[in-house]
PASEBA-1860 file (N, C-alpha, C; in nm, 3 decimals):
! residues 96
1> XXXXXXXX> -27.437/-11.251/19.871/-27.359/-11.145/19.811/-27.274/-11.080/19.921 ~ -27.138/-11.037/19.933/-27.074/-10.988/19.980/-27.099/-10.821/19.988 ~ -27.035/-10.783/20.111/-27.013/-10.626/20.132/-26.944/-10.582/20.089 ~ -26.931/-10.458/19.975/-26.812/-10.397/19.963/-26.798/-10.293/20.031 ~ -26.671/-10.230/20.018/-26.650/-10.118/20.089/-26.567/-10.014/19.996 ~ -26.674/-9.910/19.935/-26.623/-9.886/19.790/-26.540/-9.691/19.843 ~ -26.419/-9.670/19.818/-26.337/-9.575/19.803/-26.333/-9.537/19.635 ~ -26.371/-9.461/19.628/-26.430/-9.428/19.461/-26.283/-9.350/19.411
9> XXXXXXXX> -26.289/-9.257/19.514/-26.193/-9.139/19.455/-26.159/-9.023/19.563 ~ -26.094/-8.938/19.546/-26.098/-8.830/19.611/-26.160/-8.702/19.613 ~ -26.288/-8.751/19.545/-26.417/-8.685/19.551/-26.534/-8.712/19.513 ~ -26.642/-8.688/19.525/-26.792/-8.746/19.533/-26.780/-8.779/19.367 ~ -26.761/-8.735/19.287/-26.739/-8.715/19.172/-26.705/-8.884/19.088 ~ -26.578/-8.928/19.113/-26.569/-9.016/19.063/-26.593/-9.145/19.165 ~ -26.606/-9.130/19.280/-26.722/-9.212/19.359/-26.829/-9.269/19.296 ~ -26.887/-9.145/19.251/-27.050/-9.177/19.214/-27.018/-9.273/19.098
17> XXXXXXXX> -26.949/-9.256/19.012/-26.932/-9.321/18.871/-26.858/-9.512/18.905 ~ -26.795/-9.507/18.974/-26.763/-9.614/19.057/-26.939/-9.738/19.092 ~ -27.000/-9.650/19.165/-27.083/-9.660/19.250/-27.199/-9.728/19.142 ~ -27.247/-9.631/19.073/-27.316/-9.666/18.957/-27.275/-9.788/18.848 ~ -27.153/-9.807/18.789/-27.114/-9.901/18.714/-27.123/-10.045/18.806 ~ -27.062/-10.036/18.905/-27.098/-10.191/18.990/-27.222/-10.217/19.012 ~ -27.335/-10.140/19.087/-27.486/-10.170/19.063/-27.509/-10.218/18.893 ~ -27.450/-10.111/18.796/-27.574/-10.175/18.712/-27.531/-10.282/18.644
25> XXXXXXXX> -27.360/-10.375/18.691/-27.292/-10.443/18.644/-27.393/-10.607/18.739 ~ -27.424/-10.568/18.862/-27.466/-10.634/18.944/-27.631/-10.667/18.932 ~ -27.700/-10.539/18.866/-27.844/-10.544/18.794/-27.864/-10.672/18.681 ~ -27.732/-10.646/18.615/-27.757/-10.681/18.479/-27.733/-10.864/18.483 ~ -27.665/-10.896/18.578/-27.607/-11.053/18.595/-27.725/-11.136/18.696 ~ -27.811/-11.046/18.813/-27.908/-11.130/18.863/-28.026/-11.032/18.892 ~ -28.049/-10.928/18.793/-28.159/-10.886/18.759/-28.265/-10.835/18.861 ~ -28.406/-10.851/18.823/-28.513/-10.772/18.931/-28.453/-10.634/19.000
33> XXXXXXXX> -28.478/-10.658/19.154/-28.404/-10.527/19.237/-28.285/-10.543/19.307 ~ -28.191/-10.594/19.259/-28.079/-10.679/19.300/-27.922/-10.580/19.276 ~ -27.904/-10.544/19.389/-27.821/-10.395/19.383/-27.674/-10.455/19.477 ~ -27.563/-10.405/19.530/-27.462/-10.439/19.562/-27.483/-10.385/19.651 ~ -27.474/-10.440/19.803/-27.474/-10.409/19.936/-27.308/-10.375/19.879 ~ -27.315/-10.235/19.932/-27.192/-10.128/19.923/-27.192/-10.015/20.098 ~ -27.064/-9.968/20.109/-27.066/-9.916/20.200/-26.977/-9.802/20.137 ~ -26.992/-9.695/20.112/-26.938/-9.627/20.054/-26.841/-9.513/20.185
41> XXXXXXXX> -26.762/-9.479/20.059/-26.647/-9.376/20.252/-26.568/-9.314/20.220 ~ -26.586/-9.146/20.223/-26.536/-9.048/20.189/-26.436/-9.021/20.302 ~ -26.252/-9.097/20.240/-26.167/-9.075/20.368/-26.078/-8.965/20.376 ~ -26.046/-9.018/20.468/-25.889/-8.892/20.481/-25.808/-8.953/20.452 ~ -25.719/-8.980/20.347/-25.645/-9.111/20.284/-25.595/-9.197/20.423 ~ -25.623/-9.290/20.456/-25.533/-9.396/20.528/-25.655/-9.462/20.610 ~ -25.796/-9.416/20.580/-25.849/-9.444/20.731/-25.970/-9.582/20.637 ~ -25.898/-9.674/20.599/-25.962/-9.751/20.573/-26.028/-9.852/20.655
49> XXXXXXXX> -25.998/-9.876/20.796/-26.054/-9.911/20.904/-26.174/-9.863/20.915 ~ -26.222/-9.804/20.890/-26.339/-9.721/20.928/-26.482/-9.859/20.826 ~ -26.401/-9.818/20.706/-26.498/-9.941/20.595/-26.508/-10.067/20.648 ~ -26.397/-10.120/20.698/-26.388/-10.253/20.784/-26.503/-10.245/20.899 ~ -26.476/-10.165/20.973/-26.597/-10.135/21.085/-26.685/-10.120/21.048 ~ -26.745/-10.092/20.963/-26.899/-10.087/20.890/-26.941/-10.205/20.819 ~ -26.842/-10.301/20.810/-26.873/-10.435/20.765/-26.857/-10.487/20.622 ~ -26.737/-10.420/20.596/-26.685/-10.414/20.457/-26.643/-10.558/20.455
57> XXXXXXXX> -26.634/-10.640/20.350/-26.573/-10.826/20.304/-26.483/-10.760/20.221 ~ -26.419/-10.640/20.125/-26.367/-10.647/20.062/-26.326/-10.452/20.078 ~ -26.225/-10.400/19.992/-26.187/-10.322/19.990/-26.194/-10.264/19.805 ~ -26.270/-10.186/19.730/-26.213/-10.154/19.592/-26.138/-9.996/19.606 ~ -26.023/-9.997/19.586/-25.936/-9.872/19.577/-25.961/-9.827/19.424 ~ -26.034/-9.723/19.402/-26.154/-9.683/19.309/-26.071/-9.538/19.206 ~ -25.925/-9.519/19.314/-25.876/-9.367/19.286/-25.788/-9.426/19.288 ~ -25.668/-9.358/19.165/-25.536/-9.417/19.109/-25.405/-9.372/19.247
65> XXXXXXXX> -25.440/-9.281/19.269/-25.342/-9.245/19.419/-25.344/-9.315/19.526 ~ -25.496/-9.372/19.577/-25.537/-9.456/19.685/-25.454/-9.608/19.714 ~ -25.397/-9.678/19.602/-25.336/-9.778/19.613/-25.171/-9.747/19.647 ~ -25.123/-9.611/19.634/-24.975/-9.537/19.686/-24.979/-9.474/19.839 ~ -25.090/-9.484/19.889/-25.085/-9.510/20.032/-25.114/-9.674/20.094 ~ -25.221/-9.741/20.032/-25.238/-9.822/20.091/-25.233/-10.013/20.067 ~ -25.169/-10.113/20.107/-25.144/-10.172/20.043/-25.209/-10.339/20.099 ~ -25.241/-10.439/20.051/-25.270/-10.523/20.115/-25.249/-10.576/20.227
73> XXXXXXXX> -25.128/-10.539/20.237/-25.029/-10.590/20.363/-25.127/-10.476/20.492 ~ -25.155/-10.424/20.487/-25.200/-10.304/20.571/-25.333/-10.321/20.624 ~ -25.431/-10.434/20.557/-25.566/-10.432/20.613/-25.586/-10.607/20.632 ~ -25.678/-10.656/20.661/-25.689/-10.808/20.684/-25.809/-10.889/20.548 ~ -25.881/-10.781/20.482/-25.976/-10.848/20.378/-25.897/-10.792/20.235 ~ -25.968/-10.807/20.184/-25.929/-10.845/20.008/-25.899/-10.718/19.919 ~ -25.847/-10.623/19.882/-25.807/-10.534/19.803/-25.812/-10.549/19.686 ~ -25.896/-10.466/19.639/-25.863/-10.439/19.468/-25.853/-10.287/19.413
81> XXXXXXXX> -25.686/-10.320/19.364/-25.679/-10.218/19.332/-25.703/-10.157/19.171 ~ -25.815/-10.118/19.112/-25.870/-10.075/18.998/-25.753/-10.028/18.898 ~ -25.637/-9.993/18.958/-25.575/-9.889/18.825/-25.468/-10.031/18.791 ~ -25.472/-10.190/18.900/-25.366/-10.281/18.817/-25.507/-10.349/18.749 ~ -25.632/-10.367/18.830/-25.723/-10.482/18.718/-25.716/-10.390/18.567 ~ -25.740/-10.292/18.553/-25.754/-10.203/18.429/-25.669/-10.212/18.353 ~ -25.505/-10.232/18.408/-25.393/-10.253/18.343/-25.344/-10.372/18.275 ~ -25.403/-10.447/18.392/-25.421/-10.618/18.322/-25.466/-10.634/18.266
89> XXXXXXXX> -25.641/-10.608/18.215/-25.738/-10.575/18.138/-25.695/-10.561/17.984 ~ -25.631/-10.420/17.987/-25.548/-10.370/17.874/-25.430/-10.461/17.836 ~ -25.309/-10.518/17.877/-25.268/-10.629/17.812/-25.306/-10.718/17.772 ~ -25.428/-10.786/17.850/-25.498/-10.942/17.817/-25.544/-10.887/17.671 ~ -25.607/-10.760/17.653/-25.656/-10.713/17.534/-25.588/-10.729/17.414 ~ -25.514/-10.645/17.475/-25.325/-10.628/17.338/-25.321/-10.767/17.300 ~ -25.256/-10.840/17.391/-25.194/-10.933/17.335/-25.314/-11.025/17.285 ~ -25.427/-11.034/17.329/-25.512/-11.155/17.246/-25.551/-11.105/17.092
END
């Protein structure tokens, strides 16, 4: 299982809700006590280096503002930014 390095939001608030849905998304697919090695990181917008240094494999930009500072081009691992999967999500929906 990979490290994430989870940026929830710009406050503990929608962090936590972030935080919670991937565990119990990650519970539910390989079961027992089987939780998401997460590194969680309350920033000062830009300091996503910091998650990298803690041993982040991936980046989830968790807060709809977080992806208007920061962009793939800007870090060396994998970005996801939540407010385009959600958007994609919602068309694949529509249109099927």
């Amino acid at each position: 299982m990979k490290k994430i390095g989870l940026v929830g939001g710009i406050s503990w608030v929608s962090t936590m809700d972030y935080y919670k849905f991937i565990n119990e998304g990650v519970n539910s697919k390989l079961g027992g006590l089987n939780f998401a090695e997460c590194v969680i990181y309350s920033l000062n917008f830009g300091d996503i280096q910091a998650l990298i240094d803690r041993g982040a494999e991936c980046i989830i930009l968790g807060c709809t503002e977080i992806p208007m500072l920061i962009s793939q081009a800007d870090v060396e691992i994998p970005i996801f930014d939540t407010t385009k999967i959600h958007s994609e999500a919602i068309v694949e929906f529509i249109i099927s």
